[in-house]
C-alpha positions in Angstrom: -20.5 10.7 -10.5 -18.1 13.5 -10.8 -15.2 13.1 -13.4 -12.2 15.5 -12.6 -9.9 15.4 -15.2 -6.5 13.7 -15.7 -4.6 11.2 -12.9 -2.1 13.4 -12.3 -4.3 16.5 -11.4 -5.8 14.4 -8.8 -2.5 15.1 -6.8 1.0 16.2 -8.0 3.7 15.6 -5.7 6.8 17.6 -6.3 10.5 18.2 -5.0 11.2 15.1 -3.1 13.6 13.4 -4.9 17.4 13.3 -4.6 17.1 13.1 -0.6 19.2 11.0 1.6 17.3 9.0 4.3 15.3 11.1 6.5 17.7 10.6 9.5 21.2 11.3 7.6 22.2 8.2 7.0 22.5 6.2 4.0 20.6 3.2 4.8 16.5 3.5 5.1 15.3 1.9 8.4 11.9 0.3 8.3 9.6 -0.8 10.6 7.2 -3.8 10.2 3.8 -3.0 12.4 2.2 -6.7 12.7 0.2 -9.0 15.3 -3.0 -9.3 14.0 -5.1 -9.8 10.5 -7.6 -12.2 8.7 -4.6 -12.8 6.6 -1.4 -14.6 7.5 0.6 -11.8 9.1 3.0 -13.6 10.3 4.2 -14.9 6.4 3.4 -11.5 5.1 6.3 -10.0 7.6 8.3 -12.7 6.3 7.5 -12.0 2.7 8.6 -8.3 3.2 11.6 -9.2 5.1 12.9 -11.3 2.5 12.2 -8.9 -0.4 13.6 -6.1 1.1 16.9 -8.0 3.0 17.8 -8.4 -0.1 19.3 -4.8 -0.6 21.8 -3.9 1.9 20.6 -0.4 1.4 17.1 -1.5 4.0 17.8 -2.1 7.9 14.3 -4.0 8.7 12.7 -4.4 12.3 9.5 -5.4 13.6 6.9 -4.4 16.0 4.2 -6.9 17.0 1.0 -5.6 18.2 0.3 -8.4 21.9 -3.0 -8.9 20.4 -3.1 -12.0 23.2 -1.6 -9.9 25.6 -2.9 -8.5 29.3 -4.8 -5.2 28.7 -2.2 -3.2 30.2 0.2 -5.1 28.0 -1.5 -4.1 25.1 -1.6 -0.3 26.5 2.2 -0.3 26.9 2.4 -1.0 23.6 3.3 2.0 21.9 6.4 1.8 18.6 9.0 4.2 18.5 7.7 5.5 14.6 10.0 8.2 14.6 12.9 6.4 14.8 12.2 4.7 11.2 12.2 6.5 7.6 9.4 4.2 7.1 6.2 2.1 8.7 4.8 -0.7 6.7 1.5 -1.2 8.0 0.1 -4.8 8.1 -2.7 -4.9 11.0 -6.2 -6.0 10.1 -9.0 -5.7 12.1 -11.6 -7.6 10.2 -13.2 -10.1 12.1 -11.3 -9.2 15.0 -12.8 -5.6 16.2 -8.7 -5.2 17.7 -7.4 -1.9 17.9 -4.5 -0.1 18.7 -4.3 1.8 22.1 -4.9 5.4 21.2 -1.9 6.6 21.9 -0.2 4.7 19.3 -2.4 5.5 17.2 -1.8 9.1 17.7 2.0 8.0 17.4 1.2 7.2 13.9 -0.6 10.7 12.8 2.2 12.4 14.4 4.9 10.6 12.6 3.6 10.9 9.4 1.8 14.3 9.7 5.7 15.7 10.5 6.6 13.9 7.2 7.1 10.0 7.7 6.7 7.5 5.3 3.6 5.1 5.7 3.2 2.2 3.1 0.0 0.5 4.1 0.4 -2.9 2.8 -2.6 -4.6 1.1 -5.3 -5.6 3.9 -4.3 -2.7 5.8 -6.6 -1.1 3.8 -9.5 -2.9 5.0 -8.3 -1.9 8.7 -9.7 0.4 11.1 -12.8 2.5 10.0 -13.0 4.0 13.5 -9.9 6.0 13.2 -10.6 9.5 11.3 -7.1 10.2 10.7 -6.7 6.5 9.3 -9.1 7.3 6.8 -7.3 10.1 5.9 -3.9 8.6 5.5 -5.3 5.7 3.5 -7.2 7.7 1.2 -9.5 4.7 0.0 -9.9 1.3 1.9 -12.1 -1.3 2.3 -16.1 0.4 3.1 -19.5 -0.1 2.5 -20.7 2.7 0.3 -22.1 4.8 2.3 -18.9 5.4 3.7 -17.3 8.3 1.3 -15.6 8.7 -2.3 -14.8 5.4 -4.5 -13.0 6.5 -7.9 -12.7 5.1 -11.0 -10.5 5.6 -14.4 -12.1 5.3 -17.6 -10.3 4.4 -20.6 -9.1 8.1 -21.4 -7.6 7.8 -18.2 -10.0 10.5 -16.5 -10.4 9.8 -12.9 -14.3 9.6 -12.2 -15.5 10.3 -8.1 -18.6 8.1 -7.5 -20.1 9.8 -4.3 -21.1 7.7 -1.1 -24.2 5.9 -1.9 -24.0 5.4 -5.5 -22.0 2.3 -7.0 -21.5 -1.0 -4.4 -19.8 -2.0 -0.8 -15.9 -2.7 -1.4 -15.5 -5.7 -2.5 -13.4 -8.1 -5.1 -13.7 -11.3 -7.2 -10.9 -14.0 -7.7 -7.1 -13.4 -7.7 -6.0 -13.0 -11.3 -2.9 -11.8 -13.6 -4.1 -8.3 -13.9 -3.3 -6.1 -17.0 -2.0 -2.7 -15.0 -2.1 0.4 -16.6 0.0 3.0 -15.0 -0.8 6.7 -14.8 1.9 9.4 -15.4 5.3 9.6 -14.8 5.5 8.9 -10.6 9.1 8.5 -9.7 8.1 4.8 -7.9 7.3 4.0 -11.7 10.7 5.3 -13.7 11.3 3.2 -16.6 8.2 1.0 -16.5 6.6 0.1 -19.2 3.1 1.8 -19.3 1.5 -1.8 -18.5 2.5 -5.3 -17.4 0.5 -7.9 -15.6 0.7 -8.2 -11.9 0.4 -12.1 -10.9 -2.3 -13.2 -8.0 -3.4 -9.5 -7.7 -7.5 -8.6 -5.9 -8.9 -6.0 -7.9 -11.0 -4.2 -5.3 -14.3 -2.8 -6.5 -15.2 0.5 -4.9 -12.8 1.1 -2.2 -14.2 4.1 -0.6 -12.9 6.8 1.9 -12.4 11.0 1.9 -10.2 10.2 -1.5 -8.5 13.5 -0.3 -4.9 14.4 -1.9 -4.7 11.3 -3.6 -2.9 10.2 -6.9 -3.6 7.1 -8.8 -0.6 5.6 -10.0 -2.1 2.6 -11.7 -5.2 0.6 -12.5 -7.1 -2.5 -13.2 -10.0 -3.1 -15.1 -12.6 -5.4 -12.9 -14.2 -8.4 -15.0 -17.7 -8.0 -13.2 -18.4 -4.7 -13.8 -15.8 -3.8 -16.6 -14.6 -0.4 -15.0 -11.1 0.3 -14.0 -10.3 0.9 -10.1 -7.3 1.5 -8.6 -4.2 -0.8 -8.0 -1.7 1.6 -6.5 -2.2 5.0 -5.4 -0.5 7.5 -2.9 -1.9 10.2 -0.4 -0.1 13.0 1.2 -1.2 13.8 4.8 0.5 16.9 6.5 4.2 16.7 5.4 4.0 12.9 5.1 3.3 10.7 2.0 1.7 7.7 1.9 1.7 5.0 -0.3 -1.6 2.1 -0.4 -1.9 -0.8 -3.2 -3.8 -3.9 -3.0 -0.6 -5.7 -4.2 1.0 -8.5 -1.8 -1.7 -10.9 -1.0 -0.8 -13.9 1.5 -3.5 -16.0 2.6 -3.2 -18.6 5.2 -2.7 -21.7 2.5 -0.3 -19.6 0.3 3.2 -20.9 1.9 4.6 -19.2 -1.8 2.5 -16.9 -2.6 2.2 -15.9 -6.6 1.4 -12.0 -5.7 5.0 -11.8 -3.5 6.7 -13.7 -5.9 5.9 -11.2 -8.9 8.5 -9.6 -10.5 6.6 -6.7 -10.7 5.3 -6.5 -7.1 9.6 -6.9 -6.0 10.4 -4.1 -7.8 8.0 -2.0 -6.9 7.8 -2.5 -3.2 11.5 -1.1 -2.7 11.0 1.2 -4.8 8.1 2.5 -3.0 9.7 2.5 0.3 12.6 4.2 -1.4 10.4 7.1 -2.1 8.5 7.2 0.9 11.7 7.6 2.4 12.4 10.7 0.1 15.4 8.7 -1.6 16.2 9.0 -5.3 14.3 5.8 -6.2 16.4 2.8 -8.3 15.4 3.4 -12.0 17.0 0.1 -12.8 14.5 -2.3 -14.6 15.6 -6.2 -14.5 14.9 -8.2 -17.1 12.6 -10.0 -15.8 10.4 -7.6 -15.8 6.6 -8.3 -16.4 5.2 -7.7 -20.2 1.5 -7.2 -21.0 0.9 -10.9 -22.4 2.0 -12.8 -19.0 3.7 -12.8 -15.1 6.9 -13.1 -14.4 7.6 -14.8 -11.2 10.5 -15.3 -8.8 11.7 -17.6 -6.1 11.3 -16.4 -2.7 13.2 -17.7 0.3 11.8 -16.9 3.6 12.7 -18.2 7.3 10.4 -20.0 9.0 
């Protein structure tokens, strides 16, 4: 193990805030990348939609990967990334072995290594170990452990680097309401309190990758082996920043899921994309607004 000192020297990130959209206007446009996951993708897209339609301040498309498509179908397929502030990543490839044609893929390291934003939405994590720069941008994602880095916090809030080999695969027990502790002062995190419990959150054990450039912004302590990994955290790849939690679960028999429905989780996924977009991020805390003791859930309306 190698211990390294404080969250925030892990990776500061400085002089982004107070920007308009990254394409002059005033609204940030986002881009959904879906079609294919062991979760349900489909309700996921419609989980984001709804949170993020509800601010007139997002303009919200899609882009559905043909995974049943004709092979040159699927080569056409190629998104226009640079024409969004933001990509919200939900493909999975667990299970599947699908992957995107190359050149989208190369798409993606461009956009964000010429400074997109790139939120990588829960399970998209676990996606794609064949793709070097995907590692990259993820920092940490689901690995067996050989694979690279997993990191820890201990209770000083140290960050510890358990090198590849040592520790377990990635992995995770039950959902739970998970105490989160946050780390510093990130922007995404202005006026939170320095925890609250996340409803219906996976706690993932040893998520492992090169770990490189990366800033833990919270964490949860894991009942099996009582250490704290990471909740949410943020890379920066070229110009780019990234930001990767394992918040937002949806599972194919969770038609309302608890983890969307958090309080928590719908103000912090705006908020995110906010400052992936490198826009002054909404400091405004509602009310209802997770404590430490219990969730805080909220209705969610989403078109079927």
């Amino acid at each position: 193990m190698q211990k390294i000192g404080s969250l925030m020297r892990v990776f500061t990130w400085m002089g982004f805030i107070g920007m308009v959209s990254a394409h002059g206007g005033s609204n940030v446009r986002v881009l959904i990348v879906d079609g294919f996951s062991n979760h349900d993708w489909k309700h996921t897209t419609r989980c984001i939609q709804a949170i993020l339609e509800e601010s007139a301040e997002f303009d919200v498309a899609v882009s559905t990967f043909p995974a049943d498509g004709r092979v040159d179908v699927i080569e056409a397929w190629n998104p226009h990334f640079a024409d969004y502030d933001v990509v919200i990543q939900t493909c999975n490839d667990i299970k599947s072995g699908t992957r995107w044609p190359r050149k989208a893929e190369q798409a993606l390291e461009r956009y964000v290594e010429k400074g997109g934003g790139l939120f990588v939405f829960h399970s998209a994590n676990n996606a794609f170990p064949h793709w070097d720069a995907y590692n990259q941008m993820i920092g940490l994602g689901w690995r067996d452990k050989n694979f690279g880095w997993a990191i820890t916090v201990d209770d000083e809030g140290e960050i510890v680097r358990i090198p590849a080999g040592e520790g377990e695969n990635t992995g995770h027990g039950k959902r739970v309401d998970a105490l989160l502790t946050r780390s510093g002062d990130h922007p995404i995190h202005v006026g939170f309190p320095r925890q609250w419990t996340a409803a219906d959150i996976e706690i993932y054990r040893y998520a492992r990758g090169p770990a490189l450039n990366l800033s833990v912004l919270s964490y949860a302590k894991d009942a099996k082996t009582g250490l704290n990994f990471p909740i949410e955290w943020t890379v920066a790849y070229g110009k780019g920043r990234v930001y990767n939690s394992t918040l937002g679960h949806v599972w194919h028999d969770q038609p309302n899921p608890e983890g969307i429905r958090c309080a928590g989780f719908q103000v912090l996924m705006p908020r995110a994309v906010q400052w992936l977009a490198g826009n002054t991020v909404d400091s405004t805390l509602p009310g209802d607004f997770p404590g430490k003791k219990e969730n805080s859930l909220r209705p969610l309306s989403t078109a079927e």
